[in-house]
C-alpha positions, 0 to 999 in steps of 0.5 A: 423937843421938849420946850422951855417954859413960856412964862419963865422966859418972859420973866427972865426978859424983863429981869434983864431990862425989858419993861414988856414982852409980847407972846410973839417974842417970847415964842421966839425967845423959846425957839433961839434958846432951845436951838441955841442950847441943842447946840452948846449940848452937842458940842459939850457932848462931842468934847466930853467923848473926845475926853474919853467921858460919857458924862457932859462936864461943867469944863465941856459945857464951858468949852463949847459955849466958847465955840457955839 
C-alpha cells in the first residue's frame, strides 16, 4: 500500500491545533488514515456497484463516510 506522505500528516496535525508532532504519532496518523481510507474507498466502492457504476462518485464517498 502506497502511504501518505509523513510530513503532509504532521503539517495537517498542527493546522488543526497541535503545537508538535513526534515521528511515533505521526507514523501512527499514517497508519489510522490509510485504513481509515481503504475503508470509506470499499465502501464507496460497494455503493457505486450497487448503482450500476464503476465509477466511485462524490455521493458514494458521502455515502459511505456516513457508515465508516
Amino acid at each position: 500500500m502506497a502511504e501518505l506522505p509523513l510530513a503532509a500528516v504532521a503539517r495537517l496535525a498542527k493546522k488543526n491545533g497541535a503545537e508538535r508532532v513526534g515521528s511515533d504519532a505521526t507514523l501512527a496518523l499514517v497508519a489510522k488514515a490509510e485504513d481509515y481510507l481503504a475503508c470509506l474507498v470499499k465502501e464507496s466502492n460497494k455503493l457505486a456497484i450497487h448503482a450500476g457504476r464503476k465509477t466511485i462518485k462524490e455521493e458514494d464517498v458521502e455515502l459511505a463516510a456516513r457508515s465508516v
